[in-house]
KEKE-3310 file (N, C-alpha, C; in steps of 0.2 Angstrom, whole numbers, plus 5000, padded with zeros to 4 digits):
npx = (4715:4710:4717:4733:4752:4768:4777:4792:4791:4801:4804:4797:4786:4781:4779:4770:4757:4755:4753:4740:4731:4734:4737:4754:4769:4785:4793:4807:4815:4825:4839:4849:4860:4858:4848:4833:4822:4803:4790:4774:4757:4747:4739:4734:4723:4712:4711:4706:4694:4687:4686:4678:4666:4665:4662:4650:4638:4644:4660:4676:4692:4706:4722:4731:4746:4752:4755:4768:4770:4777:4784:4790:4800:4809:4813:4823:4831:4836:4843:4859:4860:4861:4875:4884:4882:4885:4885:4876:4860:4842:4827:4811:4795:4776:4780:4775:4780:4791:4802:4811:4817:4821:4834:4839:4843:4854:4863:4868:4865:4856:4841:4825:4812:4794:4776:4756:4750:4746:4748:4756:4769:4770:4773:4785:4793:4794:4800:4814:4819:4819:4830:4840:4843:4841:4850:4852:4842:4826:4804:4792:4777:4770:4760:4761:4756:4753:4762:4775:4792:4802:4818:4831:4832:4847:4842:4827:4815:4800:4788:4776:4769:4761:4747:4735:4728:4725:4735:4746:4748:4752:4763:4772:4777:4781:4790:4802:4804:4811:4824:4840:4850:4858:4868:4870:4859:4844:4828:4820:4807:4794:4784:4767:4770:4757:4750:4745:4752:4753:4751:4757:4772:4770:4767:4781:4792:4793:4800:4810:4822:4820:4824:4818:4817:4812:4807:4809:4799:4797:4779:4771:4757:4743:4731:4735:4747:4757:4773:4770:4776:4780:4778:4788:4790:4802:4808:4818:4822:4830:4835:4831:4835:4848:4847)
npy = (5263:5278:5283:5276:5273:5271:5265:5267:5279:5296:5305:5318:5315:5304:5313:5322:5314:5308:5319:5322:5315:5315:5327:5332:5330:5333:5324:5327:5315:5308:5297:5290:5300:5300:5308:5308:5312:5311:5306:5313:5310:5325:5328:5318:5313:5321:5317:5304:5306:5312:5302:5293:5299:5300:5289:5285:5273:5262:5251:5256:5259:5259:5271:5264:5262:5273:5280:5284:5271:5270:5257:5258:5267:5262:5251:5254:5261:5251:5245:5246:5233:5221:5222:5226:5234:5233:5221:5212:5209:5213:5211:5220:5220:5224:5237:5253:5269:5266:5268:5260:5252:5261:5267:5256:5253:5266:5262:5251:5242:5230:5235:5228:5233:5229:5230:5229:5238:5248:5262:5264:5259:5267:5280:5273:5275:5286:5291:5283:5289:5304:5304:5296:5283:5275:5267:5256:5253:5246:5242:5233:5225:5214:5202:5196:5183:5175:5176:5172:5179:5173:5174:5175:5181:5190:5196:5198:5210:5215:5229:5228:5221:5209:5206:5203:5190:5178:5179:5173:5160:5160:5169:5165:5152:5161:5169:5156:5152:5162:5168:5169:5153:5152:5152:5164:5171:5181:5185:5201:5205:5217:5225:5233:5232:5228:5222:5206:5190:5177:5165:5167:5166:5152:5145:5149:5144:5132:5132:5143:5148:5156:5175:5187:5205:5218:5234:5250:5268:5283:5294:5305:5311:5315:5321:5327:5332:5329:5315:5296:5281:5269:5252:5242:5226:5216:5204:5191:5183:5165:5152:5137:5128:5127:5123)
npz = (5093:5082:5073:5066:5067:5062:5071:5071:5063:5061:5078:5077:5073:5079:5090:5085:5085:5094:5104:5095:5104:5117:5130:5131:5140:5142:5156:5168:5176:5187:5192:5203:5199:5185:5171:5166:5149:5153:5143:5146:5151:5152:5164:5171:5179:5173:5162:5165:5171:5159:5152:5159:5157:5147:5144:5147:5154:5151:5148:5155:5150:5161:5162:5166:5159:5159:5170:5179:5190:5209:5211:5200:5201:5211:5207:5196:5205:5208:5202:5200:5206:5198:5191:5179:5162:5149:5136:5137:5138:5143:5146:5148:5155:5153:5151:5151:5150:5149:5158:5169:5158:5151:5161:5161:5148:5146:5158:5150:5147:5133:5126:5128:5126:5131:5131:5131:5126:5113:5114:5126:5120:5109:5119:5124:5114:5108:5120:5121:5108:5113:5123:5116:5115:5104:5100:5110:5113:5110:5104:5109:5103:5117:5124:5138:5145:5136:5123:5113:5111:5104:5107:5121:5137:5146:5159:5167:5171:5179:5182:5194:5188:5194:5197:5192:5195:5188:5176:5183:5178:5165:5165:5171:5162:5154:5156:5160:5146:5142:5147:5148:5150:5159:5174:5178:5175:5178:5186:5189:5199:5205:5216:5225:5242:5247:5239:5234:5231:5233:5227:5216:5218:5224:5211:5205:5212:5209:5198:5199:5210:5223:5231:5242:5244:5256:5253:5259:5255:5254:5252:5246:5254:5245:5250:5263:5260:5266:5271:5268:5275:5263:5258:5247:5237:5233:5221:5218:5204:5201:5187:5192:5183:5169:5158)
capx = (4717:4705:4721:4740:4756:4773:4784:4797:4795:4803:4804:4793:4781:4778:4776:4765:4753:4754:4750:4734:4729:4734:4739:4759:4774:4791:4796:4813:4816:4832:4838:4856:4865:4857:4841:4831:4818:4801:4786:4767:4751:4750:4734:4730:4715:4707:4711:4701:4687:4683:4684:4673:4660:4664:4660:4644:4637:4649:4666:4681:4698:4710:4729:4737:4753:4751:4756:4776:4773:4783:4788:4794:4806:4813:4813:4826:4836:4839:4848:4866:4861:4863:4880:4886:4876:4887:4885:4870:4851:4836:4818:4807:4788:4772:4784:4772:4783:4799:4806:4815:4820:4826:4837:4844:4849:4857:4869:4872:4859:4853:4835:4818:4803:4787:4768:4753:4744:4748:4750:4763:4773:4771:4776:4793:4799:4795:4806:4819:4822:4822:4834:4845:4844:4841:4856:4854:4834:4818:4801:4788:4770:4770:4756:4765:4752:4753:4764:4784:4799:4810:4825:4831:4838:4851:4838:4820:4812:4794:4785:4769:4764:4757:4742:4730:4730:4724:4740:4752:4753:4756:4771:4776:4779:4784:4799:4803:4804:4813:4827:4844:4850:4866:4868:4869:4854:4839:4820:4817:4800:4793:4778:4768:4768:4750:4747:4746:4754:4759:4749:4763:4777:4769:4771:4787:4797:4793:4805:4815:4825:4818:4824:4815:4819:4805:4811:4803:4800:4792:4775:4768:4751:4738:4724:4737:4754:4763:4774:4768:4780:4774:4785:4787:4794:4808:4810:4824:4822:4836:4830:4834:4838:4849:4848)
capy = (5270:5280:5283:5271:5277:5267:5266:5268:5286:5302:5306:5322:5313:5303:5317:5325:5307:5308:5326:5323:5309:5318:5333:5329:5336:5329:5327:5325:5308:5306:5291:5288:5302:5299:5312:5305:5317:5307:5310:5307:5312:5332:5329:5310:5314:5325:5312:5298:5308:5313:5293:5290:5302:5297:5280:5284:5267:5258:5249:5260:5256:5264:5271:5262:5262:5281:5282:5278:5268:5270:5251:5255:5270:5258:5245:5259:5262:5243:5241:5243:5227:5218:5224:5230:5231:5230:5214:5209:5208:5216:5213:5225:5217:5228:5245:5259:5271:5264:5271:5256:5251:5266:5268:5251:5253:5272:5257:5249:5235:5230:5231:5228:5236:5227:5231:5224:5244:5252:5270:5263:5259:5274:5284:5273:5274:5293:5291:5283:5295:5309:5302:5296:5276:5270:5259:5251:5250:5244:5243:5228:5222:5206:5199:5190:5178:5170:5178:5170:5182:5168:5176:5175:5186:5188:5200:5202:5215:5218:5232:5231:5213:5202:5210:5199:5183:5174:5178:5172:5153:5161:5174:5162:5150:5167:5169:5150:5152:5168:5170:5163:5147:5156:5153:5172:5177:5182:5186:5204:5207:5222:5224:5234:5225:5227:5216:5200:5187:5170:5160:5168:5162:5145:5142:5152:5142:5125:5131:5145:5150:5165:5179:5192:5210:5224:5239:5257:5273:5288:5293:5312:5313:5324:5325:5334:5335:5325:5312:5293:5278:5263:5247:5235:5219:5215:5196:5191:5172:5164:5147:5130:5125:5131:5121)
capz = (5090:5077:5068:5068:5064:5062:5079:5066:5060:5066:5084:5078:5070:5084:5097:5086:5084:5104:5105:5093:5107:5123:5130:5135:5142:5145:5162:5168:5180:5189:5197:5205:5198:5179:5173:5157:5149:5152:5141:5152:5150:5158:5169:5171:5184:5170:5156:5169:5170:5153:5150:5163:5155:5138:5143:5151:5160:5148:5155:5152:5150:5165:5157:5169:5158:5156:5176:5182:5198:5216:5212:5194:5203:5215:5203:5191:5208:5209:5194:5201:5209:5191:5191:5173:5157:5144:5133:5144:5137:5146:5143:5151:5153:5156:5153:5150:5148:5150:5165:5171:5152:5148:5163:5162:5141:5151:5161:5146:5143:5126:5130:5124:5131:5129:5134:5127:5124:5109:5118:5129:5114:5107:5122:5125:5108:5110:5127:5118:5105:5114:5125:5110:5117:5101:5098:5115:5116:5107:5110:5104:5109:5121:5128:5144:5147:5127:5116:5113:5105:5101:5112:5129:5139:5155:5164:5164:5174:5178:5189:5196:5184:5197:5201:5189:5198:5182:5173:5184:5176:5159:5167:5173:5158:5150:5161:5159:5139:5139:5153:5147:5151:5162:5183:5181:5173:5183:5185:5195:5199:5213:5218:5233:5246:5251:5233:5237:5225:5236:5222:5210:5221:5224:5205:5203:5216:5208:5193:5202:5218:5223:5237:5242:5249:5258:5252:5260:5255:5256:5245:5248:5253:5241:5254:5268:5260:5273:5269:5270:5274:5261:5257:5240:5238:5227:5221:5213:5204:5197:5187:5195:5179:5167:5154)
cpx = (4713:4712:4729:4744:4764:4777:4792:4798:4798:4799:4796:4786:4778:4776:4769:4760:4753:4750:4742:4729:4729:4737:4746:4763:4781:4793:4803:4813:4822:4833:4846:4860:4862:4849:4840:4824:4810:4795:4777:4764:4751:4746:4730:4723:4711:4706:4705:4694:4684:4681:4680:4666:4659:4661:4652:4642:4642:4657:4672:4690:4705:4718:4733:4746:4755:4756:4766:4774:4778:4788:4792:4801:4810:4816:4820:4833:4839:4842:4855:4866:4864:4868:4881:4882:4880:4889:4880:4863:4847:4830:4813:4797:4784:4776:4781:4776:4788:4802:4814:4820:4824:4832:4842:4849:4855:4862:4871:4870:4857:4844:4828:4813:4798:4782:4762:4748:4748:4750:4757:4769:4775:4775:4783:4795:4800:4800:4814:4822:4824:4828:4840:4849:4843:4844:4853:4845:4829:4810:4799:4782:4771:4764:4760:4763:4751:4758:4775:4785:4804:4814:4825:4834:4841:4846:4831:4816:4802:4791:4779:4767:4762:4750:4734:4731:4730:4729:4745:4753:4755:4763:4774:4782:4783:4792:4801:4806:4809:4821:4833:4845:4858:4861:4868:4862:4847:4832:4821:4810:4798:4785:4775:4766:4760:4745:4748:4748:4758:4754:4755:4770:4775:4771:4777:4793:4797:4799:4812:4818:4825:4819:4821:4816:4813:4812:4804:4806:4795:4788:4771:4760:4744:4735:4727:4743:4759:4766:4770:4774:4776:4781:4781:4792:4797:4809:4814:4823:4828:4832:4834:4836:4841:4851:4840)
cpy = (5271:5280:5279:5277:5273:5269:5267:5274:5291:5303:5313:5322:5309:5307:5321:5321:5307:5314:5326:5319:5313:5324:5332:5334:5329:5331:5324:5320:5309:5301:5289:5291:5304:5302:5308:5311:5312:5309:5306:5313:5319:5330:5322:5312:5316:5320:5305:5301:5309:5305:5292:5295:5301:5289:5280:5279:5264:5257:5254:5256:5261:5264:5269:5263:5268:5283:5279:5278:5267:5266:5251:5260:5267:5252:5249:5259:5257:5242:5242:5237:5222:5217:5225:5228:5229:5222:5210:5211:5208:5217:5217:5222:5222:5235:5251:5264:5273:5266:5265:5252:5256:5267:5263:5249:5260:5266:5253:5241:5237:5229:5232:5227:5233:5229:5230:5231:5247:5258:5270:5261:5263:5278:5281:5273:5281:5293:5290:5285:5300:5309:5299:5287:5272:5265:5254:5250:5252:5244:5235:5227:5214:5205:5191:5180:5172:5170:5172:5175:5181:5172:5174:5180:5186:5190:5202:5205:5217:5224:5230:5224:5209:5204:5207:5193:5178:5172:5174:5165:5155:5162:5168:5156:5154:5166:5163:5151:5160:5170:5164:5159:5150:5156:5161:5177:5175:5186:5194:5207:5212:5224:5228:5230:5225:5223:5211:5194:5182:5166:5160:5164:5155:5142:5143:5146:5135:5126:5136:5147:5159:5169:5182:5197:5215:5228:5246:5262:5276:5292:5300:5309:5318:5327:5329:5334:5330:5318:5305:5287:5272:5258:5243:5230:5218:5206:5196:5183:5171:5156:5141:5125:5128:5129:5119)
cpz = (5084:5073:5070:5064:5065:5065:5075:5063:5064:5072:5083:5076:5075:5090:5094:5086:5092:5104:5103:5098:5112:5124:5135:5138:5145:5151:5164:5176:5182:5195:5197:5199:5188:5177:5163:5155:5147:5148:5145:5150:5157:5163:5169:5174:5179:5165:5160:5166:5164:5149:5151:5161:5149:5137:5147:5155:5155:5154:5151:5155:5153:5162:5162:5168:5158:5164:5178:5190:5202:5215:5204:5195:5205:5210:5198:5198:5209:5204:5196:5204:5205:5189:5181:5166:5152:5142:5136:5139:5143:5143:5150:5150:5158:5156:5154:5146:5148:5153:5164:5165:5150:5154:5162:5154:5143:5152:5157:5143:5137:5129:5126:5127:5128:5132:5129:5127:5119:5110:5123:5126:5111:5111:5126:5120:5107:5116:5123:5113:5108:5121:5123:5114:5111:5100:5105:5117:5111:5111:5104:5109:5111:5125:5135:5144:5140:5124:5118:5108:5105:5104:5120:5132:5146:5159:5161:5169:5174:5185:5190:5190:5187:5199:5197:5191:5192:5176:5174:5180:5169:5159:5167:5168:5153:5150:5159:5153:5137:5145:5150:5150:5154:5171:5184:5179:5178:5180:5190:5196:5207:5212:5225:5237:5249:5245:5234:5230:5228:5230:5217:5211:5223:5217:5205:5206:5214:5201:5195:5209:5218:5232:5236:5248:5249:5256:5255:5257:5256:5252:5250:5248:5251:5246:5258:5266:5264:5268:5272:5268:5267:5261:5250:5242:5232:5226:5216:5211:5197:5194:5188:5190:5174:5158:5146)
residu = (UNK:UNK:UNK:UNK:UNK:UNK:UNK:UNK:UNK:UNK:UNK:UNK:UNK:UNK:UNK:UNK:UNK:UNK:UNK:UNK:UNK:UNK:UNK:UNK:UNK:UNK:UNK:UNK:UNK:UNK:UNK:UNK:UNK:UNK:UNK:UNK:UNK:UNK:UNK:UNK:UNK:UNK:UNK:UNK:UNK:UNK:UNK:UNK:UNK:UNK:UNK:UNK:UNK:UNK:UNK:UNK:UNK:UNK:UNK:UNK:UNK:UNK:UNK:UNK:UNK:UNK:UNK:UNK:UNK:UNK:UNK:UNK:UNK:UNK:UNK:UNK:UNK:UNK:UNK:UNK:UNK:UNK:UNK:UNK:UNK:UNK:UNK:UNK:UNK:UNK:UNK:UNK:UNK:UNK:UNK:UNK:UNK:UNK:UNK:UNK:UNK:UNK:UNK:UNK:UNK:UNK:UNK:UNK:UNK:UNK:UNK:UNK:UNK:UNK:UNK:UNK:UNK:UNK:UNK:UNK:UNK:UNK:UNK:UNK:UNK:UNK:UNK:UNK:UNK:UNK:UNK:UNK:UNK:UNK:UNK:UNK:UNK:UNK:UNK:UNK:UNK:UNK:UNK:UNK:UNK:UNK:UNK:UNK:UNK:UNK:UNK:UNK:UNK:UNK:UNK:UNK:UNK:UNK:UNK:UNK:UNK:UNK:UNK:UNK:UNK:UNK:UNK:UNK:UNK:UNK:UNK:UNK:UNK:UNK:UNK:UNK:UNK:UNK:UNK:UNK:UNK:UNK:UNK:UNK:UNK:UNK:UNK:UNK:UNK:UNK:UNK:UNK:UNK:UNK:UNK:UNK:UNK:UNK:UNK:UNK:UNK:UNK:UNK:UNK:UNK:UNK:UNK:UNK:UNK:UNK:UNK:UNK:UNK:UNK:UNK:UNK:UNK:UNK:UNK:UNK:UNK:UNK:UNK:UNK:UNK:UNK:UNK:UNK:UNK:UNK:UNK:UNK:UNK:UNK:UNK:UNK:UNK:UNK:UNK:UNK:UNK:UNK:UNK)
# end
């Protein structure tokens, strides 16, 4: 960032620290009966491109976190799975802009949003302001693949994190070091399924017992409008050890 601004001040302070950066808009999200007001970038496509011409032959750096993925919707309607939040900890890894965080502090999790881009921090502390989540949700930078924040928690959540093959032995240690030491607490990670990640579940399964459920839905297509079916995969790991 040409200029910083402390995740800590007013809500209006930060939209307008966003606003001098992107051009936004709040959109409204609903998911099993609960609607959150989300804040995203107005015109990703047009945002790409002026990167990719601001970056001439240079390498640019795509807002991945700027987008809420298929698999972080599904991933938000799976949280009755979890069964109740109260009294419960939720880490949120890779969040962007906290969809699946904010819905799951919404049921009543204490939860802490991480992502290792400054912008995506920004736009979930904006989320969770103007959604009035404070008491029950933070945010902080984590780099998955290195970083420790001393706690554990019952539930930790990823979408769409397996997709650098080179991370998975960190995540993996990640999750190890961070997932309480309770037969009830869990890993859930989703994924689409046409991303491949049996290297992840080879390590994964040396330390946890892992299910896994295909989930489908249905993803409009731009070029004619028609619906298309797609499918993710949901893994649930619990750790074979609890101590």
């Amino acid at each position: 960032m040409s200029r910083t601004i402390s995740l800590d001040a007013p809500l209006d302070e930060l939209l307008d620290f966003a606003k001098s950066r992107y051009t936004v808009r709040f959109e409204p999200v609903a998911v099993a009966g609960e609607t959150l007001d989300i804040l995203q970038i107005d015109d990703l496509e047009a945002l790409i491109d002026r990167l990719v011409r601001e970056a001439g032959n240079g390498q640019i750096t795509l807002p991945y976190w700027a987008k809420i993925w298929p698999a972080a919707m599904l991933l938000s309607h799976f949280l009755p799975h979890l069964g109740p939040g109260e009294g419960r900890t939720l880490l949120e890894l890779g969040a962007g802009v906290g969809v699946c965080g904010l819905f799951a502090a919404r049921r009543g999790f204490d939860v802490l949003l991480t992502d290792i881009n400054p912008d995506a921090l920004l736009f979930s502390r904006i989320n969770i302001l103007q959604n009035g989540l404070s008491d029950r949700a933070r945010v902080a930078r984590a780099d998955f693949a290195a970083d420790r924040l001393g706690r554990r928690f019952d539930v930790i959540l990823g979408a769409e994190v397996l997709y650098i093959e080179d991370l998975y032995r960190g995540l993996c240690k990640f999750l190890l070091a961070h997932i309480a030491p309770d037969p009830a607490a869990e890993v859930v990670l989703i994924k689409d399924f046409t991303r491949r990640a049996g290297r992840f579940m080879t390590l994964a399964e040396k330390e946890f017992h892992i299910t896994e459920r295909v989930v489908g839905y249905k993803e409009t297509d731009p070029a004619d409008g028609k619906p298309e079916r797609k499918l993710c995969q949901v893994f649930r790991l619990r750790p074979r050890k609890h101590a």
